[in-house]
Every structure is written in structure tokens, then in C-alpha cells.
DRENDO-1510 file (C-alpha; in Angstrom, 1 decimal, always signed):
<recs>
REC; n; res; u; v; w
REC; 1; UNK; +177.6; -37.7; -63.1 .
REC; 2; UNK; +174.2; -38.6; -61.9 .
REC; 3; UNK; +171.4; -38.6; -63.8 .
REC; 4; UNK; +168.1; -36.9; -63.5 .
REC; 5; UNK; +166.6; -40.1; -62.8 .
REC; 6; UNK; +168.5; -41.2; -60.1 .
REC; 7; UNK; +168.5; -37.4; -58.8 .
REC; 8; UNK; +164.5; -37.9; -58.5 .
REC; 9; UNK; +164.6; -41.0; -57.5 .
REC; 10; UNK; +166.9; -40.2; -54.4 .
REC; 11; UNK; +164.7; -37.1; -53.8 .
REC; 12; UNK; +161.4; -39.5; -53.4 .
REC; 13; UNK; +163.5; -41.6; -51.1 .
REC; 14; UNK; +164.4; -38.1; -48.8 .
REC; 15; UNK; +161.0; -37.2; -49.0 .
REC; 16; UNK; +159.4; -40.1; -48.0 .
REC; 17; UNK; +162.1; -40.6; -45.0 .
REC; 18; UNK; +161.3; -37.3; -43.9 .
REC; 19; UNK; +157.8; -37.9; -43.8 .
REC; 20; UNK; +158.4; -40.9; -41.6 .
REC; 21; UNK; +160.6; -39.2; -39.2 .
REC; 22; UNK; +158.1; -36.3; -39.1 .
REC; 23; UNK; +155.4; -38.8; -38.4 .
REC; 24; UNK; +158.0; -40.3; -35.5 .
REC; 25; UNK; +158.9; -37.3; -33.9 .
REC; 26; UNK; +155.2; -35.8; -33.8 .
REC; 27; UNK; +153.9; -39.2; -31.9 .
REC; 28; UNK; +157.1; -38.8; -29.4 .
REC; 29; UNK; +156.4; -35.1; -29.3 .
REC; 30; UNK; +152.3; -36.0; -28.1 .
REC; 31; UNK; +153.5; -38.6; -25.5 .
REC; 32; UNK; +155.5; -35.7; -23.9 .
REC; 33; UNK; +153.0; -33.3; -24.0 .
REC; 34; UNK; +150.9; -36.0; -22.4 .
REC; 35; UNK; +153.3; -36.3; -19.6 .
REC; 36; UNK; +154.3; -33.2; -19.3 .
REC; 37; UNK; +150.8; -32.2; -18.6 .
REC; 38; UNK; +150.1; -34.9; -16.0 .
REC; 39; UNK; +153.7; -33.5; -14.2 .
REC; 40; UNK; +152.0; -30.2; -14.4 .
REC; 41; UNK; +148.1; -31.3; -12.9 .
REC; 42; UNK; +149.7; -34.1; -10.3 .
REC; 43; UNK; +153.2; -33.5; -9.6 .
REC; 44; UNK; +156.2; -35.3; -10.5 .
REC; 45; UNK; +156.7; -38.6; -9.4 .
REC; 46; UNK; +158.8; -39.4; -6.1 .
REC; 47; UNK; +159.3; -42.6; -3.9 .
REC; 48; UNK; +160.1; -42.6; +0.0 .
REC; 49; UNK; +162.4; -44.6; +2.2 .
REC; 50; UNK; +160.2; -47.5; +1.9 .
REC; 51; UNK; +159.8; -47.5; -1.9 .
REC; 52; UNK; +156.4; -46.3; -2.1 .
REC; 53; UNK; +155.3; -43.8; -4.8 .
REC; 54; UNK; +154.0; -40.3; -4.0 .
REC; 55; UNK; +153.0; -36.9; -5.8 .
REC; 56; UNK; +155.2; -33.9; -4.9 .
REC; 57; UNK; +154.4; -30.3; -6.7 .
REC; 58; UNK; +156.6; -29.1; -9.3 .
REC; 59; UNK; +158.9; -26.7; -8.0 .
REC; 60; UNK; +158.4; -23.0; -8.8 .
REC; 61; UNK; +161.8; -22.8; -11.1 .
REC; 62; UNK; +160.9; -26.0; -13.3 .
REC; 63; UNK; +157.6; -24.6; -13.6 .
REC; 64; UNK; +159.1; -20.9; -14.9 .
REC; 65; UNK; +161.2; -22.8; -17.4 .
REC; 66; UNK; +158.3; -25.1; -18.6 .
REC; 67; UNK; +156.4; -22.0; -18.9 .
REC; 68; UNK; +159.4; -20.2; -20.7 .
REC; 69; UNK; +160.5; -23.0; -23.3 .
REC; 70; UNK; +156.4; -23.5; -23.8 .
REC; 71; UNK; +155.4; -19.8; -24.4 .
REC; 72; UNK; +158.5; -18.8; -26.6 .
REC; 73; UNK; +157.7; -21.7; -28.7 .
REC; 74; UNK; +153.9; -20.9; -28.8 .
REC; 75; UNK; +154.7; -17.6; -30.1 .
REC; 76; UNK; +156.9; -18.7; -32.7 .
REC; 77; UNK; +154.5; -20.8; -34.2 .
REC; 78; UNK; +151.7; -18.4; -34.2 .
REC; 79; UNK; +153.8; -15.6; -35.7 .
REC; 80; UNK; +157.2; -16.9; -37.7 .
REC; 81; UNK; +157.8; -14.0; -38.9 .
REC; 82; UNK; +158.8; -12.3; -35.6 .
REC; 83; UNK; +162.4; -13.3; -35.6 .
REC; 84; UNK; +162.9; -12.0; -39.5 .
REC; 85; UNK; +161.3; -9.1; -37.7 .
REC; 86; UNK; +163.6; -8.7; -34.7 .
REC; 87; UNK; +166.6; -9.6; -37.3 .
REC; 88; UNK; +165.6; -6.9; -39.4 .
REC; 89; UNK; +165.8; -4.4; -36.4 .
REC; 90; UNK; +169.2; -5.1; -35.1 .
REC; 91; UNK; +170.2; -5.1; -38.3 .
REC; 92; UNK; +168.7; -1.1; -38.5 .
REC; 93; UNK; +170.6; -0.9; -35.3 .
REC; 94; UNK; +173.7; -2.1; -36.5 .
REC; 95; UNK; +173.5; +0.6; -39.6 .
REC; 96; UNK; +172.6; +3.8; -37.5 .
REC; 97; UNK; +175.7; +2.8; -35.3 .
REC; 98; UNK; +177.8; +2.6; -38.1 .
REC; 99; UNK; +176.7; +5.8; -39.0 .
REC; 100; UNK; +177.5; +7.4; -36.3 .
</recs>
């Protein structure tokens, strides 16, 4: 049985390895943002036949999914609650089905 030292103790540890990966992820996270945005401005990079580097326009598709993936997670961090929302509906659904 552990005690409630060692119980803290291992929590501390958790916390401050979470912190660090947080820390981690949010710099890796900014660099791609970075990128991404430079993609978006100047075009993904491409080389011809003779190895020399150009900039070609992001195709309409990758630009729809950028857009999706980028909005959907906008929206979910201005307003979390939105899923417990939709849950909450289909669950409403789901009753006035059974119901029926």
C-alpha cells in the first residue's frame, strides 16, 4: 500500500511532466502554425527536373481541409461547451424515439 507521501510525491512528478510536455507540444504546435501559414501566403514548396526550388499554389482541396480542421478547432475553443450541447440533443433525440 502506498503512502500519502509517495502518492503526492508521484503526483508532483505527473504534474511537472505534464507541464513540460505542454510546454513541448505548444512550441511544436507554433512552428507549424508558422509553416503552415507561409504554405498558405507562398505556396508549398516544389523542385523541377533540374533540382531547383519553386512556389506552386496550394491546391483548392488541401486548402478546404486546412480551412475545415482550422475552423472546427477555432470553434471549439471559443465555445467548449458546444459538443455537451450537441450531446445533449441527440441524447433528446434518442428519448423522443424511444417514445414513439
Amino acid at each position: 500500500m502506498e503512502s500519502q507521501s509517495g502518492i503526492d510525491t508521484l503526483n508532483r512528478v505527473r504534474g511537472h511532466l505534464n507541464h513540460y510536455l505542454d510546454s513541448a507540444l505548444t512550441c511544436i504546435i507554433d512552428r507549424c502554425i508558422s509553416h503552415l501559414d507561409d504554405r498558405l501566403q507562398h505556396g508549398d514548396i516544389r523542385y523541377d527536373k533540374n533540382g531547383n526550388s519553386f512556389r506552386h499554389a496550394i491546391s483548392a482541396i488541401s486548402l478546404s481541409k486546412i480551412f475545415s480542421a482550422i475552423f472546427d478547432r477555432r470553434q471549439l475553443l471559443r465555445n467548449p461547451t458546444t459538443i455537451q450541447s450537441e450531446q445533449g440533443s441527440l441524447d433528446q433525440l434518442a428519448e423522443n424515439l424511444q417514445a414513439v
